[in-house]
N, CA and C of each residue as an Amber inpcrd file, in Angstrom:
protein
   306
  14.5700000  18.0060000 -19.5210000  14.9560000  19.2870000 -18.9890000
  14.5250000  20.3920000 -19.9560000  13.3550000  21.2650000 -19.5810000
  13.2320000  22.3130000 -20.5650000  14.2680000  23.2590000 -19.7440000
  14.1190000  24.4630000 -21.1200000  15.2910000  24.9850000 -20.8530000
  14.6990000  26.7150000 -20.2860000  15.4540000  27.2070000 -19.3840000
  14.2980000  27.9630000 -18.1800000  13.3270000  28.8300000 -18.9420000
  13.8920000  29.7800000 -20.1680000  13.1130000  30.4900000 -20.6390000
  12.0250000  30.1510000 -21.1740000  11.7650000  28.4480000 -21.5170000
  10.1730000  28.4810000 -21.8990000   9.8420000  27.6730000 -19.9870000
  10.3380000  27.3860000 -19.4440000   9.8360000  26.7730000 -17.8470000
   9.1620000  28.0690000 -17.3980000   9.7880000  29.4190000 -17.2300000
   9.6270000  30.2390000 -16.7660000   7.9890000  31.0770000 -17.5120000
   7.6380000  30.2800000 -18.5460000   6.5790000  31.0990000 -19.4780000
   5.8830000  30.2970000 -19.4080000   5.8640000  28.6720000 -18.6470000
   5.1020000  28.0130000 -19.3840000   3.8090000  28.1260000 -19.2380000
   2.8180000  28.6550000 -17.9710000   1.7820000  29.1630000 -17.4160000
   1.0120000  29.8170000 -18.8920000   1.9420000  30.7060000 -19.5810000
   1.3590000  31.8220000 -20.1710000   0.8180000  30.6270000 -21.6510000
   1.5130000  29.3780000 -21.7940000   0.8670000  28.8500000 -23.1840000
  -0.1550000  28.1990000 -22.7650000  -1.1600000  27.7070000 -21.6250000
  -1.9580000  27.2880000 -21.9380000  -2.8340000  28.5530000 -22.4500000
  -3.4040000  29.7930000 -22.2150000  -4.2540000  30.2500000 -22.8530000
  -4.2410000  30.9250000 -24.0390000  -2.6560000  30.5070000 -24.5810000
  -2.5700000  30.8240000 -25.9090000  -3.0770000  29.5770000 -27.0070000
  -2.7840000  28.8520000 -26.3950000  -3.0010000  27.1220000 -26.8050000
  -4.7120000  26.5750000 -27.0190000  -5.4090000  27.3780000 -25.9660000
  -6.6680000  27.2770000 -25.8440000  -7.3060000  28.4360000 -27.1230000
  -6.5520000  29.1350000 -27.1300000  -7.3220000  30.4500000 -27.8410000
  -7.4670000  29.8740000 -29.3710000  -5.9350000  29.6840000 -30.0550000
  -5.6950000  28.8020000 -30.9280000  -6.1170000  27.5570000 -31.2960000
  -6.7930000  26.7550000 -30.4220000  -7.2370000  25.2740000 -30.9900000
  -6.0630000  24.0880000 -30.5580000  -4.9670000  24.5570000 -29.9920000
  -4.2280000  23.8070000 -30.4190000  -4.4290000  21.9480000 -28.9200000
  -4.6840000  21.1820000 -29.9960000  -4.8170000  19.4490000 -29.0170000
  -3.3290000  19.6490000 -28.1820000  -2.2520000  19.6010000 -28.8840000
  -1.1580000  19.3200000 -28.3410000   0.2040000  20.1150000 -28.5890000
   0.5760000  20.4760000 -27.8780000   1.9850000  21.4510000 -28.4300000
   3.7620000  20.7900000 -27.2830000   4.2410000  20.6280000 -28.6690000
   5.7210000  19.8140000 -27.9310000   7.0030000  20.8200000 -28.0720000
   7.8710000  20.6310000 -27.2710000   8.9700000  21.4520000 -27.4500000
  10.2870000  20.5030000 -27.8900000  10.9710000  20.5050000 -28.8610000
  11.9580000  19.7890000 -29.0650000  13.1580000  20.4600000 -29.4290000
  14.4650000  20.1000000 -29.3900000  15.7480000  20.4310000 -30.0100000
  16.7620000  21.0390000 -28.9570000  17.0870000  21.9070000 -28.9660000
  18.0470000  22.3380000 -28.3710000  16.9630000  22.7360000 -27.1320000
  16.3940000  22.7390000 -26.7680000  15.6850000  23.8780000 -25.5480000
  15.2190000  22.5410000 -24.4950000  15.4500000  21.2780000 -25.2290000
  14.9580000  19.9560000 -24.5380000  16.1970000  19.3440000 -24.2710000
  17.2500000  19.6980000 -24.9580000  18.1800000  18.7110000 -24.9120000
  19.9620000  19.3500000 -24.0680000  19.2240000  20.4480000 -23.5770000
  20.6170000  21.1060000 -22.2910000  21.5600000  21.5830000 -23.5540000
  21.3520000  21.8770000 -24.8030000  22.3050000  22.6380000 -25.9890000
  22.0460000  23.9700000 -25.8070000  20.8110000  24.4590000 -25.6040000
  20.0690000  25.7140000 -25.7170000  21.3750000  26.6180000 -25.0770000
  21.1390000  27.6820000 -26.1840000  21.8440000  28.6990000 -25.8190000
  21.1760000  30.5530000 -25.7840000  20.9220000  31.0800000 -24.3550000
  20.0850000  31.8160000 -24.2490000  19.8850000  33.3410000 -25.3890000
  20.8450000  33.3810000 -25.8540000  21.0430000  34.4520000 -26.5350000
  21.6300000  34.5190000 -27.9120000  21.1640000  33.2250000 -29.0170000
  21.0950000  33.0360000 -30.1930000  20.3050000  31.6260000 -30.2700000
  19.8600000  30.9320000 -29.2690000  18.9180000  29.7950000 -30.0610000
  17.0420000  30.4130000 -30.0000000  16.6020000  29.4200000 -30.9890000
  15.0910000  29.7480000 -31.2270000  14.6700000  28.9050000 -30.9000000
  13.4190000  28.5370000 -30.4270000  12.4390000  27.4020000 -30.2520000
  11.7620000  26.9430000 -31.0600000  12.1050000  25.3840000 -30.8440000
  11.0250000  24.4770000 -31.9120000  10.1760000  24.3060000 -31.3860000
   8.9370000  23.5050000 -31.9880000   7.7740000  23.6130000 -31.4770000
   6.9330000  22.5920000 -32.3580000   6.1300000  21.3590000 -32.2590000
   5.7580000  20.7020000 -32.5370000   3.9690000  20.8460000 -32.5250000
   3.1870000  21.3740000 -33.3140000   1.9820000  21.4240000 -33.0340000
   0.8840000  20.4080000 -33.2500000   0.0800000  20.1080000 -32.8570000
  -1.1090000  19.6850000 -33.2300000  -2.3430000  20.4710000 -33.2410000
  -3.2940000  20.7670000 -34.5510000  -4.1290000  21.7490000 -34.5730000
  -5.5140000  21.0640000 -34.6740000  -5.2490000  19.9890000 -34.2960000
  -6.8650000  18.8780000 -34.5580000  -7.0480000  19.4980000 -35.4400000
  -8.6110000  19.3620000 -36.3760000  -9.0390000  19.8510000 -37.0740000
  -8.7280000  20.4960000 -38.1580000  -8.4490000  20.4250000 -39.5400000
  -7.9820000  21.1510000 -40.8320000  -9.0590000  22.0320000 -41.1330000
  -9.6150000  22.9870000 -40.3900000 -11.2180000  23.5430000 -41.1940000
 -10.4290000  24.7100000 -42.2010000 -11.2050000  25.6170000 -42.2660000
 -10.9440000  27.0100000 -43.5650000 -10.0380000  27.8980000 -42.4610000
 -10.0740000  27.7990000 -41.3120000  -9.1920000  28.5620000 -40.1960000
  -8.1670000  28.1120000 -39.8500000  -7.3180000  27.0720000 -40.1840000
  -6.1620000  26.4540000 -39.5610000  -5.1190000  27.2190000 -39.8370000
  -4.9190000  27.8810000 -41.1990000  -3.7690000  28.7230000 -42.1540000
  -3.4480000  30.0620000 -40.6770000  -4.6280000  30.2490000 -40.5140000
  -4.9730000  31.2980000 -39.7730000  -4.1700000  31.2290000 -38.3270000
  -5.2500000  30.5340000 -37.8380000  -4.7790000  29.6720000 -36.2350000
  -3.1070000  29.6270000 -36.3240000  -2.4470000  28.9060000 -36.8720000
  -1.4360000  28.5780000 -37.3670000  -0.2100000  29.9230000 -37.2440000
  -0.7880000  30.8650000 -38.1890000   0.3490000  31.8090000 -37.9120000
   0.1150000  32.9480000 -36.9720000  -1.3300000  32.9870000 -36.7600000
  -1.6680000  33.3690000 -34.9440000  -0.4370000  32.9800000 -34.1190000
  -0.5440000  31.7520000 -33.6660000  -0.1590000  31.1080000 -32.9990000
   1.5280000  31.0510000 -33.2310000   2.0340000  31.2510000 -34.0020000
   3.3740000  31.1670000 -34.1180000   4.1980000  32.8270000 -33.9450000
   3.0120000  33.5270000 -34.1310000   3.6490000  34.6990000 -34.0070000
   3.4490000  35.1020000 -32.0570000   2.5680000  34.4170000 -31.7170000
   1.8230000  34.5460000 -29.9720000   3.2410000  34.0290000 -29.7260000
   3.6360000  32.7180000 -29.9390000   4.7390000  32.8400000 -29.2890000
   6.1680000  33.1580000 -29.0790000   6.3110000  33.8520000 -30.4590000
   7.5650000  34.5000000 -30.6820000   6.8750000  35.9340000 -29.6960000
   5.9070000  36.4670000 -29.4820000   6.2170000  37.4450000 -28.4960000
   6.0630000  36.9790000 -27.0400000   5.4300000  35.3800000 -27.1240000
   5.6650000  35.3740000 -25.3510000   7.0230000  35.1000000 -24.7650000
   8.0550000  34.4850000 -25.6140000   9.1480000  34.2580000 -25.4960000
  10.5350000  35.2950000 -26.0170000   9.9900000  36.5000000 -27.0700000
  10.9150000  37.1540000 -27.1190000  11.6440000  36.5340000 -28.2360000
  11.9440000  36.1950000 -28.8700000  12.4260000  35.2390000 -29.5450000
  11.9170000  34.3510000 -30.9450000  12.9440000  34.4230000 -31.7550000
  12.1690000  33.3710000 -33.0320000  12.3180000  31.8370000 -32.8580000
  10.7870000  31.5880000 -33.4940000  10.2950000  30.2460000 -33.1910000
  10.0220000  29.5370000 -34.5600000  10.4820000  28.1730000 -34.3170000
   9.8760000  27.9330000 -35.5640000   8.8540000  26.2830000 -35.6120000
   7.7230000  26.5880000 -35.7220000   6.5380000  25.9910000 -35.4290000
   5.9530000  24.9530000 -36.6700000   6.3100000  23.7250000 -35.9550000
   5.9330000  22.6300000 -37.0860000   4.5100000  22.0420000 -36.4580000
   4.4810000  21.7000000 -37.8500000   2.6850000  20.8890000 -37.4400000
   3.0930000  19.3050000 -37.8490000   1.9030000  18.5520000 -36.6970000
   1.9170000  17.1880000 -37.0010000   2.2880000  16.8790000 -38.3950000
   1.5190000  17.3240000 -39.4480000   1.0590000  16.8550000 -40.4650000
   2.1690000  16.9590000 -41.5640000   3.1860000  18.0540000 -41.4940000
   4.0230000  18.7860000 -41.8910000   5.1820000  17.4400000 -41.8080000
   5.7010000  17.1790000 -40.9490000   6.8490000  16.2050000 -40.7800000
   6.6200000  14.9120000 -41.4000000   7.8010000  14.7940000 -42.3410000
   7.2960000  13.7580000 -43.1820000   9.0100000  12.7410000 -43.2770000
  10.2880000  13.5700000 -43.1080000  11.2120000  12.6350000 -43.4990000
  11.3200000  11.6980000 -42.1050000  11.5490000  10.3420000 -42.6040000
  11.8200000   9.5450000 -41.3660000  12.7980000  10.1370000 -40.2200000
  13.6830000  10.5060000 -41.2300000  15.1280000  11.1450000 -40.2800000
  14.6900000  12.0450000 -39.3050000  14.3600000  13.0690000 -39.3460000
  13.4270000  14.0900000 -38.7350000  12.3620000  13.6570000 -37.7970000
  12.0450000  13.1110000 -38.4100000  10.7190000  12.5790000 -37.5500000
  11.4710000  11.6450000 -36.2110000  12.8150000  10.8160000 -36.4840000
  13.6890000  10.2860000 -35.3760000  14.3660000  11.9030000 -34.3380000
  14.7760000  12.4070000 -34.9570000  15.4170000  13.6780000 -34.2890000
  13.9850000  14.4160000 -33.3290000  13.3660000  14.5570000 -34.2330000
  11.8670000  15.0310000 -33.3930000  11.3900000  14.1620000 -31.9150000
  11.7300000  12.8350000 -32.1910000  11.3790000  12.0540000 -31.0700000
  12.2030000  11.5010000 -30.3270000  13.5200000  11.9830000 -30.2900000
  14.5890000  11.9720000 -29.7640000  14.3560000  12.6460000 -28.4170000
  13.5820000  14.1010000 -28.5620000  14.0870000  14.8980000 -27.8020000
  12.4780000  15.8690000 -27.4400000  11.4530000  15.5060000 -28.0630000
  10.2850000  16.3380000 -28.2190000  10.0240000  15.7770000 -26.3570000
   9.1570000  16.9510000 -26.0870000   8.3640000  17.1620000 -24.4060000
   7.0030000  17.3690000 -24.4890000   6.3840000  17.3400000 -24.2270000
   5.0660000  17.1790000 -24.1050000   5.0960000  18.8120000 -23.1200000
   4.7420000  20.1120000 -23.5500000   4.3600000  21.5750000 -22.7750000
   2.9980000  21.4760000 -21.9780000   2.2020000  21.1190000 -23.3400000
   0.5230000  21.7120000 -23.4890000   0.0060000  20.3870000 -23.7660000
  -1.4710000  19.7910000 -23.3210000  -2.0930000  18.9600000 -24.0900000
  -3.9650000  19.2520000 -23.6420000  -4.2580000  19.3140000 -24.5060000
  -6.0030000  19.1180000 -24.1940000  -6.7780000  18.2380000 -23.9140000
C-alpha cells in the first residue's frame, strides 16, 4: 500500500528518474507500511544510480532535492551502496516497493 501522496505523484517520477540516471528507485518505511502520517512524515527512498562515474555526487543531490519539491516534503534518499548494517538492510526489506525501474 503506498501511501496516496506519493500514488498520487507517481506519473511525475518517471521523468525525474530518467533525467537522473536512476536503474531503480524504492519507497520504504512508513509511506509503505499504512504508519504514514500526512502532515509530519518524510519519505524514504531507496536508490539505485547504476554507474559511480565523476557525476553521481551530482545526480544524487539533483535528484533528492527533485523530489522533495515533487512531493512537498522532506525526503531522505539512500543509495544501494550506502546501506550496510544488516539490521537496516532487514527493516529496508521489510517494507521497500518497487516505484520506478529501468
Amino acid at each position: 500500500m503506498l501511501a496516496p501522496v506519493v500514488a498520487d505523484k507517481q506519473a511525475g517520477l518517471i521523468p525525474l528518474c530518467q533525467r537522473y540516471g536512476v536503474r531503480r528507485l524504492d519507497l520504504f518505511c512508513s509511506a509503505t507500511k499504512g504508519t504514514f502520517d500526512s502532515a509530519t512524515s518524510d519519505l524514504d527512498f531507496l536508490v539505485d544510480l547504476g554507474e559511480y562515474g565523476p557525476d553521481v555526487g551530482t545526480r544524487y543531490l539533483e535528484l533528492a532535492e527533485a523530489l522533495e519539491t515533487l512531493f512537498g516534503r522532506s525526503v531522505d534518499l539512500m543509495t544501494v551502496r550506502t546501506v550496510q548494517s544488516a539490521h537496516f538492510t532487514a527493516e529496508i526489506e521489510a517494507s521497500r516497493q518497487p516505484i520506478y525501474a529501468s
